[in-house]
C-alpha positions as CSV (number, residue, x, y, z in Angstrom):
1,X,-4.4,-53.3,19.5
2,X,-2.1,-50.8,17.3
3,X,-5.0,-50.0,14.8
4,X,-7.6,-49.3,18.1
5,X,-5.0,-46.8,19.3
6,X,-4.4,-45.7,16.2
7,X,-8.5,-44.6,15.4
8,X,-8.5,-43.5,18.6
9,X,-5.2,-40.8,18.0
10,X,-7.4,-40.0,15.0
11,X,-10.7,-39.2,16.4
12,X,-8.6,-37.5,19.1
13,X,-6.7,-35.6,16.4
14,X,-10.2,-34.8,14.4
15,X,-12.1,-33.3,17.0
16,X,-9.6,-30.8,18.5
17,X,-7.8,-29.5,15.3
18,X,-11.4,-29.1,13.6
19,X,-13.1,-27.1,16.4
20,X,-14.1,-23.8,14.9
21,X,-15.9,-20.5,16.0
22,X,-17.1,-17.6,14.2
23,X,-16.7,-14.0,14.6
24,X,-18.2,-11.7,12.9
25,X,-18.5,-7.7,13.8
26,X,-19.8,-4.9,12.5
27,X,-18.2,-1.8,14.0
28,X,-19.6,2.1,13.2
29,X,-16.2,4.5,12.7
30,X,-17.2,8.2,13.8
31,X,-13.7,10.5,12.8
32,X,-12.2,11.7,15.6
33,X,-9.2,13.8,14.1
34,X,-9.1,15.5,11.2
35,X,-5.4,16.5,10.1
36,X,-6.1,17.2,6.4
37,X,-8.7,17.6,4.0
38,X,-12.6,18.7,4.3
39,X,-13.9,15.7,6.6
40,X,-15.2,17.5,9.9
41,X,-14.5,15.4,13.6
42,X,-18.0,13.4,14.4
43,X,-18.8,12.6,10.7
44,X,-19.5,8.7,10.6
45,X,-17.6,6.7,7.7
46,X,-19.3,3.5,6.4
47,X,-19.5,1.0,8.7
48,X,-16.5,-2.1,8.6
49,X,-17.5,-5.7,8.7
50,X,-15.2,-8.2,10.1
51,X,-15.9,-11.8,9.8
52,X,-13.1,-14.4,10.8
53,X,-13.6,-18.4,11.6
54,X,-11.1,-20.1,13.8
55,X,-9.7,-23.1,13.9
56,X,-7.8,-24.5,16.9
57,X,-4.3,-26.6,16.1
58,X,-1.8,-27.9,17.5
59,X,1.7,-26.8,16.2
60,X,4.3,-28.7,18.7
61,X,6.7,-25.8,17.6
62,X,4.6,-23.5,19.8
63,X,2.8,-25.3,22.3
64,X,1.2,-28.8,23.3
65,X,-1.8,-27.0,23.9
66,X,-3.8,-26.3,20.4
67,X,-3.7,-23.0,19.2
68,X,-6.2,-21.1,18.1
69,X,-5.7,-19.9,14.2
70,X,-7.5,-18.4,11.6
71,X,-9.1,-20.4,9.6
72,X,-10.4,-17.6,7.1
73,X,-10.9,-13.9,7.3
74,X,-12.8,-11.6,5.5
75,X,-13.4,-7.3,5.7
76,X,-16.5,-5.5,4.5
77,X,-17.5,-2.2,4.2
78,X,-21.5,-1.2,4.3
79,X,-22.1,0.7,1.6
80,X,-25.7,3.6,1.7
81,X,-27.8,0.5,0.4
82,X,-26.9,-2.0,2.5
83,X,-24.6,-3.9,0.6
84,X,-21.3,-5.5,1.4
85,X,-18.8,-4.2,-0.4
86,X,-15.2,-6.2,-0.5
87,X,-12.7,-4.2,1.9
88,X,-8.9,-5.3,1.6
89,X,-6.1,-5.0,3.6
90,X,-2.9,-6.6,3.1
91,X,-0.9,-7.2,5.8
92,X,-2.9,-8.3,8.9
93,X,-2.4,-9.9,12.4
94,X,-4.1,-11.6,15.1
95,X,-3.2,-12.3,18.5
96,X,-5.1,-13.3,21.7
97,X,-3.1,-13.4,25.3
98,X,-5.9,-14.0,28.1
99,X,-9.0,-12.2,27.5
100,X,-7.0,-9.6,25.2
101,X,-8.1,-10.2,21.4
102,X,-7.2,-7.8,18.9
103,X,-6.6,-7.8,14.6
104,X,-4.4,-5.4,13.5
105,X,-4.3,-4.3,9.7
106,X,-2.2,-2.2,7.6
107,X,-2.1,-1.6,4.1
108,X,-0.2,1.3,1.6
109,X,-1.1,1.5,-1.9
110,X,1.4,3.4,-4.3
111,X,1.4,4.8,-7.8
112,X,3.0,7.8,-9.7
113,X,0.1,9.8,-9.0
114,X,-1.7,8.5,-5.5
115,X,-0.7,7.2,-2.3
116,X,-2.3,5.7,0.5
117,X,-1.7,4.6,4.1
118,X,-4.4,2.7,6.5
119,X,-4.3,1.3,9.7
120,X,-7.6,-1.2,10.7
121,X,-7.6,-2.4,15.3
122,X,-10.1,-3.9,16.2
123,X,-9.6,-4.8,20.0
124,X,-11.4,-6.6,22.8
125,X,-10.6,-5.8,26.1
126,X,-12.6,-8.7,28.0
127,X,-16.3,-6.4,28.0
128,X,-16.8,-5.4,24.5
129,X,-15.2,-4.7,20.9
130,X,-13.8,-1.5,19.9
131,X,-12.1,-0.4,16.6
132,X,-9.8,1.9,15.2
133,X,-7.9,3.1,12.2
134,X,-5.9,5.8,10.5
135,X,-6.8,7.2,7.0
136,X,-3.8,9.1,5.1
137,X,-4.4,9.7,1.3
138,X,-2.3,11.8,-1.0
139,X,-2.9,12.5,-4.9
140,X,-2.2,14.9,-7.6
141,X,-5.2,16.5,-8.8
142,X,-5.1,19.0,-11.9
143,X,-0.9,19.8,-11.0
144,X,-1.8,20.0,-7.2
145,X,-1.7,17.8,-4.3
146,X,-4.8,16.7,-2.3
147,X,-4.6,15.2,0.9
148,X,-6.8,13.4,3.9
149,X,-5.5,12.8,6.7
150,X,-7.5,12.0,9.4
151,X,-8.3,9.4,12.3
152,X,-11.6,7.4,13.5
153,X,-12.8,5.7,16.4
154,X,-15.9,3.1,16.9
155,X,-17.4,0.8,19.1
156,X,-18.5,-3.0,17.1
157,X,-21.7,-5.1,18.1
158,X,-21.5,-8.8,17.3
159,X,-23.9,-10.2,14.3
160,X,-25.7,-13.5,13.4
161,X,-25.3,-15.1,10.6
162,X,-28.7,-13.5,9.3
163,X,-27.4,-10.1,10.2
164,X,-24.3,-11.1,8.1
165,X,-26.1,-12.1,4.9
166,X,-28.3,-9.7,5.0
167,X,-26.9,-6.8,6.6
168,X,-29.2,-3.6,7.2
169,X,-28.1,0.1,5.8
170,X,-25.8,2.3,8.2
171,X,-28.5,4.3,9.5
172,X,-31.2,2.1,10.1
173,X,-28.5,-0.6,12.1
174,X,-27.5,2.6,14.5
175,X,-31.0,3.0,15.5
176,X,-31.0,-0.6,16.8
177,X,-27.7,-0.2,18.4
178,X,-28.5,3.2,19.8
């Protein structure tokens, strides 16, 4: 009787901790400040790929009730061919409270001669996904300091998994979003 309860806590254990769901966005950032440096407000940057798979868990030191994780996670940038390009950011966050869902990002990158501050959102509010991020760059060029400073705004549009692999260059995917 011990060992029927016992395959039964298992299978019970198995199929809630190993439930899993995909995300995967591709967002289009348009700048929407511009405090330094010769960007101009309305000029698109390449697009940002997110792609995250959740697990659900329980961990009794939060809740009874599993929790959804991530399982892994994963930023891209679109580059003029169509090509992922690897996109890193170091310190990142997720949190969900009702319908709210939102990643948040940061990263800052120093060395004698550059530094760097960003700032990656990405936010649903229940209807759609939105994202968001701040740009700040500083570095010596020829005994003078060049700086870009500037923010951007976009809304994101859910992909398959063939859209993933395979992902389409910046302009032709805002014509089928547009």
């Amino acid at each position: 009787m011990r060992k029927i309860f016992g395959i039964l806590f298992l299978v019970s254990f198995i199929s809630t901790s190993t439930a899993a769901e995909e995300l995967i966005l591709r967002c289009i950032p348009k700048i929407t400040t511009v405090k330094a440096g010769d960007l101009n407000v309305g000029a698109l940057l390449q697009d940002r790929v997110l792609f995250v798979e959740f697990k659900e868990e329980f961990d009794l030191t939060k809740s009874e009730k599993p929790i959804k994780s991530i399982k892994k996670l994963k930023l891209y940038l679109i580059n003029e061919k169509g090509k992922k390009d690897k996109f890193s950011m170091s310190d990142g966050n997720y949190s969900e409270k009702g319908k709210i869902r939102r990643f948040d990002f940061e990263d800052i990158w120093e060395t004698k001669n550059f530094k760097s501050y960003f700032t990656l959102n990405i936010n649903f509010d229940g209807g759609s996904w939105v994202a968001s991020g701040n740009h700040s760059t500083t570095e010596v060029v020829e005994n003078s300091l060049s700086k870009n400073i500037f923010g951007w705004f976009g809304k994101c549009y859910n992909l398959d998994k063939k859209q993933f692999k395979k992902p389409l260059k910046n302009s032709e995917f805002h014509k089928t979003v547009s």
